[in-house]
Each structure stands twice: as structure tokens, then as C-alpha cells.
RODO-2510 file (C-alpha; in nm, 4 decimals, decimal comma):
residues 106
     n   res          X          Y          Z
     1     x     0,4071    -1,9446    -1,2792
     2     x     0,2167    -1,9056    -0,9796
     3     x     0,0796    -1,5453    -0,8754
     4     x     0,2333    -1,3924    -0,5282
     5     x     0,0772    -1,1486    -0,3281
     6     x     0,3754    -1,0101    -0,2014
     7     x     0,5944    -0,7762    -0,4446
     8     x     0,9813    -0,5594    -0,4424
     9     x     0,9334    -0,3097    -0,2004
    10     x     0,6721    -0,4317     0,0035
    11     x     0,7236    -0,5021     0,4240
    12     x     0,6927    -0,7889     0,5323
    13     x     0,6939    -1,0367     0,8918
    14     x     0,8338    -1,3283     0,9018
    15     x     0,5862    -1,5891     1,0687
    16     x     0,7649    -1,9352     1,1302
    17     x     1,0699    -2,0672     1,1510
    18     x     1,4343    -1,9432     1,3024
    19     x     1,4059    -1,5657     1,2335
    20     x     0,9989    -1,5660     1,3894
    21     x     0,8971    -1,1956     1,3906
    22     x     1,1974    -1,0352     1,2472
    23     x     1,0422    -0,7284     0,9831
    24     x     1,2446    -0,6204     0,6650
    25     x     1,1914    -0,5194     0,2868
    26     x     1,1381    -0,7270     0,0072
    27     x     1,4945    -0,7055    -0,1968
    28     x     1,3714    -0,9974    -0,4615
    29     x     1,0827    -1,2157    -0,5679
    30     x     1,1044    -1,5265    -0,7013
    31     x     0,7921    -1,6679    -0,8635
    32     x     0,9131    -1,9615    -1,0387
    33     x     1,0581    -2,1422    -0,6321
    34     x     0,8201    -1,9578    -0,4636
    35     x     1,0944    -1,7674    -0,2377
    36     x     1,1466    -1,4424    -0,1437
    37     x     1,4825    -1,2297    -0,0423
    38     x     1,3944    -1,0077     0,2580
    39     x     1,6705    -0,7451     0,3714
    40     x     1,8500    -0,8186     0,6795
    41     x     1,6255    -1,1876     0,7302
    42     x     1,8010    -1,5135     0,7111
    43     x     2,1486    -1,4130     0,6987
    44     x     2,3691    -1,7374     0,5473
    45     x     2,7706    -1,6371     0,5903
    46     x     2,9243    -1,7825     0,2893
    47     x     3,3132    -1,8034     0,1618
    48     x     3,3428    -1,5606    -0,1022
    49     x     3,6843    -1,5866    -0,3292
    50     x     3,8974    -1,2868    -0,4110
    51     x     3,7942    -1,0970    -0,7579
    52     x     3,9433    -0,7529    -0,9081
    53     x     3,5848    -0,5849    -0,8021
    54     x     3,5816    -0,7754    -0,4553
    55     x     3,7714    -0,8811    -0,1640
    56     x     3,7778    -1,2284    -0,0307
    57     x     3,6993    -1,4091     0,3233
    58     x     3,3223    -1,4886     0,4248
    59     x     3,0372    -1,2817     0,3841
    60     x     2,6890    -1,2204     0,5221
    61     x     2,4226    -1,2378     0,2512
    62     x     2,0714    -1,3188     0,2687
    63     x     1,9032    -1,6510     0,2024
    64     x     1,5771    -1,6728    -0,0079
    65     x     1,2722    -1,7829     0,2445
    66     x     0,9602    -1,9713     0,1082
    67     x     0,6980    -1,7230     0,0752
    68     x     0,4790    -1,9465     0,2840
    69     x     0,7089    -1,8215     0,6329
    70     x     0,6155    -1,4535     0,5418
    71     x     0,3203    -1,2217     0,5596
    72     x     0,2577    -0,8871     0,4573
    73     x     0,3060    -0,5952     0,7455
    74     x     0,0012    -0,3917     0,8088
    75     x     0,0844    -0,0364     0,7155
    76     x    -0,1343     0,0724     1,0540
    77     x    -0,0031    -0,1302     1,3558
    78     x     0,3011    -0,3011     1,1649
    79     x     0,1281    -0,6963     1,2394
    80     x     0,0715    -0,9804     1,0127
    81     x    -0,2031    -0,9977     0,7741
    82     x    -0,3283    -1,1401     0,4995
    83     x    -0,3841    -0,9582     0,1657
    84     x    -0,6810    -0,9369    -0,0338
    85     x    -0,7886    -0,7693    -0,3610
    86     x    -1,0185    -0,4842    -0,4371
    87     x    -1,1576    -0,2074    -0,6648
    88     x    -1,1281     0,1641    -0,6229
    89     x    -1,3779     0,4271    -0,7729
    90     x    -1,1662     0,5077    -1,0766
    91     x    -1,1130     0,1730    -1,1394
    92     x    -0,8065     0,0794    -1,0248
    93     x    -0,6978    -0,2843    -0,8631
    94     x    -0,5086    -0,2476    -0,5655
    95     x    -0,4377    -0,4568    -0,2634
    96     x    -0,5609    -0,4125     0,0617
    97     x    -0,5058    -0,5608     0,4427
    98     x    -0,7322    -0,7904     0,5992
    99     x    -0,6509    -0,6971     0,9232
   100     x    -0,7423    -0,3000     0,9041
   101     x    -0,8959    -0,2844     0,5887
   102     x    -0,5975    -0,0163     0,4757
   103     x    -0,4737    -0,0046     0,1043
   104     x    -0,0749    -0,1331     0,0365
   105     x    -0,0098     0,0100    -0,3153
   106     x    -0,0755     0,4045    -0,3092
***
């Protein structure tokens, strides 16, 4: 399974393709297809049959994008960057943005 440097939880940019600069949340990773579910980013309508828990008609949900169209947000001016690996002073691994040089995880 290949290793992604975007997580849950993180922001992120999308970089190419119909929804070009649109910003939202990571809701879902998928390792294994290399896609990604971002809140509110490439909304698919889809017909939805009626269920006891649900109501019918067609619904907005969104699409997985290829993790290749996204990039992380930098937490200091909110632009694309890339993300890069370091080492605190007690030891810990956390990432970090190219751009400003600013830690993601706390």
C-alpha cells in the first residue's frame, strides 16, 4: 500500500482539473486507489432510492479525487505546498510545509 502524505483532517487545495483552487477538509483517505474525499470538492448528484432511514430523489455527495489533483494548504498564507518530513527535539516525526517551513501536525 503506498504511503500518502496527506491524512483525515488535514486542508487541502485542489490543483488541476474542474474544481482548480477550490479548499476543503479531508473527509476520507483511500490508500489502496490512491483517492481522497475532500468536503464540499467534486460534488457528483446521484439517484438515491427510498429506505426506512432515508428519503429518495437525487443527492449531492462527493466524489473521491486522485491524490495527485491535491496539495496540502499552508497553515500560514492558505497556498499550495508540498510536504516534507522532519525531526523535533524530543524526538518526534512530524510533517512540515515546504513553502513556509511551518509544522502541520501539532
Amino acid at each position: 500500500m503506498p504511503k500518502l502524505k496527506i491524512k483525515k483532517g488535514d486542508h487541502v487545495v485542489v490543483i488541476t482539473g474542474k474544481d482548480k483552487g477550490k479548499k476543503g477538509e479531508v473527509l476520507k483517505v483511500m490508500p489502496a486507489e490512491n483517492r481522497v474525499i475532500v468536503k464540499g470538492v467534486g460534488m457528483i448528484r446521484r439517484h438515491q432510492r427510498q429506505t426506512a432511514a432515508q428519503d429518495g430523489g437525487i443527492i449531492s455527495k462527493e466524489a473521491a479525487i486522485h491524490v495527485s489533483n491535491l496539495a496540502i494548504e499552508d497553515p500560514k498564507d492558505g497556498k499550495p505546498t508540498r510536504v516534507g518530513y522532519k525531526f523535533l527535539k524530543d524526538g518526534r516525526k512530524v510533517r512540515f510545509a515546504r513553502r513556509s517551513g511551518e509544522t502541520i501536525d501539532g
